[in-house]
N, C-alpha and C positions, 0 to 999 in steps of 0.2 A: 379551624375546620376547613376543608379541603375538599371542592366537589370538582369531577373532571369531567368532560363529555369527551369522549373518543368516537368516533367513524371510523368502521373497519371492515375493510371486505372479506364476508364472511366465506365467500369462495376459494379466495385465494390461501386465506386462516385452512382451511379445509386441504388446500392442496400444497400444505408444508410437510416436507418430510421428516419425520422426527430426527431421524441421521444427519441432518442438515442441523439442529438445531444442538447437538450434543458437542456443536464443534465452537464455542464462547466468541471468537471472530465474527460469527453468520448470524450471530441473534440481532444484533442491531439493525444489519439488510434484511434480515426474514421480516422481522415487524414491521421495517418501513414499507418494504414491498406491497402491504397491506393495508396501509393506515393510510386514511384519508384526511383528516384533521382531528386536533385535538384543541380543546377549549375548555377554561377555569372558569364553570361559574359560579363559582363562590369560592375566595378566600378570604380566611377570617380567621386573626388572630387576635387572641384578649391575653390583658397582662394581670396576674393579680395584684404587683405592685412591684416600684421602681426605687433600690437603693441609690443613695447619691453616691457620686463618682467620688473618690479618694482621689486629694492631691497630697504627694510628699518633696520638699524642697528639701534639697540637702544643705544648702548654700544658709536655711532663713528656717527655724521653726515658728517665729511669725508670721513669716508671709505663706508657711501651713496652715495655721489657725484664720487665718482671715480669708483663704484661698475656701477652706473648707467648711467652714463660718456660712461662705456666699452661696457655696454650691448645696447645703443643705436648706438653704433659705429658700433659691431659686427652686430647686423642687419639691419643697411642702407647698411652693405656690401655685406651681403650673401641673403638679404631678396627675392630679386628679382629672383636670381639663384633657391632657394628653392620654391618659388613658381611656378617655372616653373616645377621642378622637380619634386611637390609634384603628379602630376596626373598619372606620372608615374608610383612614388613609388609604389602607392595605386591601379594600374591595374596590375603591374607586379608581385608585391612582396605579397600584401595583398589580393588580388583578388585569387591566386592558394592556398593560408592559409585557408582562408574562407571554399573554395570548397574541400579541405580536409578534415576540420574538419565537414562541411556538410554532405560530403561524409559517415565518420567516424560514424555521430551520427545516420543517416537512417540505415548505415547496422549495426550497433550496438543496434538501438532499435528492439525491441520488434515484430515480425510480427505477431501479432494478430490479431482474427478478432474485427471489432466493438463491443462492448456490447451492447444489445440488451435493448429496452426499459423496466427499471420497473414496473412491475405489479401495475394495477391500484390502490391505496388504498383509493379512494375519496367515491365508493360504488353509485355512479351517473352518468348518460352520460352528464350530464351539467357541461360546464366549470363554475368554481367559478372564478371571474376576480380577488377575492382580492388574492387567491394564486397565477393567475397565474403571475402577474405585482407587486404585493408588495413583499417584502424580510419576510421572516417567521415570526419573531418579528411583524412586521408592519401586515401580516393580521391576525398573531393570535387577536393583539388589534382591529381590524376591521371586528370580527366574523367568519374569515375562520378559515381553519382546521390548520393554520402553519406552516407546515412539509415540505412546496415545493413540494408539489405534481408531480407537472408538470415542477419539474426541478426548475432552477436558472436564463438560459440563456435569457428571456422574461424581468423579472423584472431588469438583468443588465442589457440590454438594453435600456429600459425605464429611468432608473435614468442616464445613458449616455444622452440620445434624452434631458431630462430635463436640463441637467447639463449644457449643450451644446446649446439649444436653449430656455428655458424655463427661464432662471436665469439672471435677470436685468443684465447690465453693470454699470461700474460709471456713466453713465447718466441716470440711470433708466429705459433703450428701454430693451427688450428683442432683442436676439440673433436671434431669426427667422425672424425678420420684415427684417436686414441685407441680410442674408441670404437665406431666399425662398422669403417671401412676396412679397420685393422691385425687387427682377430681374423678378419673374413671372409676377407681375403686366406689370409689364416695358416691357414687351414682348408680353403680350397680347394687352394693349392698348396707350402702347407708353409712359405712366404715370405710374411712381412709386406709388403705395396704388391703383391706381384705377383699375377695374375690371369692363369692359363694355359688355353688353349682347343683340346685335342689337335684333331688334322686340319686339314685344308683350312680356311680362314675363308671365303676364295671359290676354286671349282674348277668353271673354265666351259671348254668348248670351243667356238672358234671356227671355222669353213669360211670361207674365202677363198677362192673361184674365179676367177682371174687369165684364163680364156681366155676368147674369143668364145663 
């Protein structure tokens, strides 16, 4: 378990421009530009249990057996001890390391401000979707301009959301039926896949006057 405390000036958060932050280079200066410290308190790591190390000697398969003889001995003895021990180790000792070297690297970086969004070079007020979702290679061959116009951060995201949900498993399903389709469904009408919509979907009446 992992608790952080961040300090962030909520002003300066406010006075980022999204344009600035579509471009993957500016995210790491936009955040610092903002962050005042950041602080771990609490880490905490538990083990359920620890196999013994495998030794194999090519030269000796006895001095395998006695090598791995000792090593399984040493850990049925101290296994339990160390596992107790470890949550500690890793709040007391690795926890104040952390927040040094935290410490260290906010006031050692840089306080600049954000850089400022790009000048437009597309020469249109319409977004092209092949720049802004394909990677430059990908929509120069699909007729845009290339160059990322509108940054990087949109199109990585897009081939994450794919990667992530779009991409068969070894049985063939996509990744999203798992996870959105099947709980929404299941939540709106108690049925995993189904999606129920009480009443009328369309409820029109029509007049037909047939006489002169």
């Amino acid at each position: 378990a992992i608790a952080l405390f961040v300090a962030i000036d909520q002003e300066k958060i406010g006075d980022l421009q999204l344009g600035s932050l579509f471009h993957l280079p500016n995210i790491p200066q936009c955040l610092l530009s903002a962050l005042h410290a950041a602080e771990f308190t609490q880490l905490h790591l538990s083990v359920g249990d620890i196999d013994p190390p495998v030794v194999e000697s090519i030269s000796s398969k006895g001095l395998t057996r006695v090598a791995t003889s000792a090593l399984e001995a040493v850990t049925e003895m101290y296994e339990s001890l160390f596992l107790e021990a470890l949550p500690a180790i890793f709040d007391d000792a690795i926890r104040p390391l952390a927040n040094e070297l935290a410490s260290d690297f906010i006031g050692d970086a840089p306080k600049s401000d954000c850089p400022p969004p790009l000048p437009d070079t597309t020469g249109s007020p319409i977004i092209d979707m092949r720049d802004l979702l394909l990677e430059a290679d990908g929509a120069a061959a699909a007729g845009g301009m290339g160059t990322s116009p509108y940054g990087t951060l949109v199109g990585l995201l897009k081939s994450l959301a794919e990667d992530l949900l779009l991409t068969p498993n070894d049985q063939g399903a996509l990744p999203i039926n798992d996870l959105l389709v099947a709980p929404l469904t299941k939540r709106q009408s108690g049925v995993q896949g189904m999606w129920t919509m009480p009443g009328d979907i369309f409820n029109e009446a029509v007049e037909v006057n047939l006489a002169d």
